[in-house]
C-alpha positions as CSV (number, residue, x, y, z in Angstrom):
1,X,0.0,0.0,0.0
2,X,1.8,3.3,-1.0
3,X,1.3,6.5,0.5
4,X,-1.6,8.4,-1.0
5,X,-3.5,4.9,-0.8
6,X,-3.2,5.5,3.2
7,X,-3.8,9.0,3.1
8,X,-7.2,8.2,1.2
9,X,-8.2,5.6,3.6
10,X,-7.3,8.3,6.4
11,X,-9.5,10.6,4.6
12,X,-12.6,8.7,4.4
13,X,-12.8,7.9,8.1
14,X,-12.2,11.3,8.7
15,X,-15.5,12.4,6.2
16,X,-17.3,9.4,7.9
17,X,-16.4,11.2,11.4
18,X,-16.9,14.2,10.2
19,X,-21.1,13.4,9.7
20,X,-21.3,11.3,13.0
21,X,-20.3,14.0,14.5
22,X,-23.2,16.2,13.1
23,X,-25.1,13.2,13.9
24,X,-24.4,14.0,17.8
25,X,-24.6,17.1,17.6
26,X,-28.3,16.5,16.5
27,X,-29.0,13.9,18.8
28,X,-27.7,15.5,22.2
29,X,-29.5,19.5,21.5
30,X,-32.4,18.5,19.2
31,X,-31.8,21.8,17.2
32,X,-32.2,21.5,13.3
33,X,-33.7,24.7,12.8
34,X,-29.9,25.5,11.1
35,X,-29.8,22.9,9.0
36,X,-31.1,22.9,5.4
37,X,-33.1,19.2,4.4
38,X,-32.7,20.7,0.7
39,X,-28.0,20.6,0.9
40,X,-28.6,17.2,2.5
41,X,-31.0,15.6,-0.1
42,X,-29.0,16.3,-2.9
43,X,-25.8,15.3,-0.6
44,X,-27.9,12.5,-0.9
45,X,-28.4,12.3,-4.1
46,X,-24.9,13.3,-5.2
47,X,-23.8,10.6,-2.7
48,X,-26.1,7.5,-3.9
49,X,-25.0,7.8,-8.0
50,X,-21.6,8.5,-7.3
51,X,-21.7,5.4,-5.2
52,X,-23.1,3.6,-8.1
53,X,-20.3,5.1,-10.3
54,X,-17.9,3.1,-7.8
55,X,-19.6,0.4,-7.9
56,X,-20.1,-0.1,-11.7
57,X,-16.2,0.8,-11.5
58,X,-15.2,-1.4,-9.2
59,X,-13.5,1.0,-7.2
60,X,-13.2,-0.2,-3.4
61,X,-12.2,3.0,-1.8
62,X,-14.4,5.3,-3.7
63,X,-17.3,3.0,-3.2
64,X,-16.3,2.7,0.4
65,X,-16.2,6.9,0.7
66,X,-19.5,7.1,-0.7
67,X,-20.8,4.3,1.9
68,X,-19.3,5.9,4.5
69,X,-20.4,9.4,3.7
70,X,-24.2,8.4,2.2
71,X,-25.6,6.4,5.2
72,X,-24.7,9.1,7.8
73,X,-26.3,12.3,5.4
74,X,-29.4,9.9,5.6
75,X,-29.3,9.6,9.4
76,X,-29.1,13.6,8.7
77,X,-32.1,13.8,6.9
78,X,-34.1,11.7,9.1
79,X,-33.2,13.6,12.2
80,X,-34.3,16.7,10.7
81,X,-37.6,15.1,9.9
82,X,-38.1,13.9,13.8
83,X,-36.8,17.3,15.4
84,X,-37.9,19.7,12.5
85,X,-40.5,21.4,15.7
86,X,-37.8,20.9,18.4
87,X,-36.2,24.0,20.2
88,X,-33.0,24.4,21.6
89,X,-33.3,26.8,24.3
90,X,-30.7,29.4,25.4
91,X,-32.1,31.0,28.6
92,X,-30.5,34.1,27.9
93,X,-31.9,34.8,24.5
94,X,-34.2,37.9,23.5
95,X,-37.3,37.0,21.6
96,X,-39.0,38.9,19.1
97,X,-41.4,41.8,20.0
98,X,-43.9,41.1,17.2
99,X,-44.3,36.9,17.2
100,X,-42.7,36.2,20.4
101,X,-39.8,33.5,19.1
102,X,-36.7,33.2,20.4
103,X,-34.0,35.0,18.2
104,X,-30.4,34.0,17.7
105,X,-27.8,36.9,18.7
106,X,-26.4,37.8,15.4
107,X,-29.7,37.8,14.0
108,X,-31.2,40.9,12.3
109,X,-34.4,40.1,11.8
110,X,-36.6,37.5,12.6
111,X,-36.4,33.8,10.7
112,X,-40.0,32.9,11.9
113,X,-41.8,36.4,10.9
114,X,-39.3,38.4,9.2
115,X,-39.5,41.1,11.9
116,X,-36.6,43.9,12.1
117,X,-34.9,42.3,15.7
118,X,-33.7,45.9,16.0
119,X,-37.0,47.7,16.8
């Protein structure tokens, strides 16, 4: 096994723990209100045909990468499906004067009704 060959393998268990990580993250706050369903379908997507590609090409470490990659963005998807209505609470947030939410600190205006958070 030469170099890059290692480095690759390295790489793909460092993708694959890049998305269990996610998966965590998910699992211990219940928060996906940041998280876009739309970027992880077609990471989906993306991820299933390339993993055909491999396969039809008989490539073991793509086909591996895409495995590895593909089965935690569906994990993903489905967690933002079961806590879509879920709230992370911070205790110390401000919520909005006109629908009452609770707004993130950088936030401008409101992502539930659009409100200036400035008024």
């Amino acid at each position: 096994m030469d170099l890059l060959e290692i480095l690759s393998w390295i790489a793909i268990v460092i993708l694959s723990i890049s998305y269990w990580f996610q998966i965590w993250k998910i699992h211990v706050h219940r928060e996906v209100r940041d998280l876009s369903i739309m970027y992880n379908v077609l990471l989906a997507v993306g991820f299933t045909i390339l993993g055909f590609t491999a396969w039809k090409e008989h490539s073991v470490i793509f086909l591996t990468k895409q495995i590895v990659t593909t089965v935690p963005v569906f994990i993903i998807i489905a967690q933002i499906l079961y806590h879509r209505q879920d709230r992370w609470h911070n205790s110390n947030a401000n919520y909005c004067p006109n629908c009452n939410e609770e707004l993130e600190r950088k936030w401008k205006h409101c992502a539930f009704c659009g409100q200036d958070t400035k008024k």
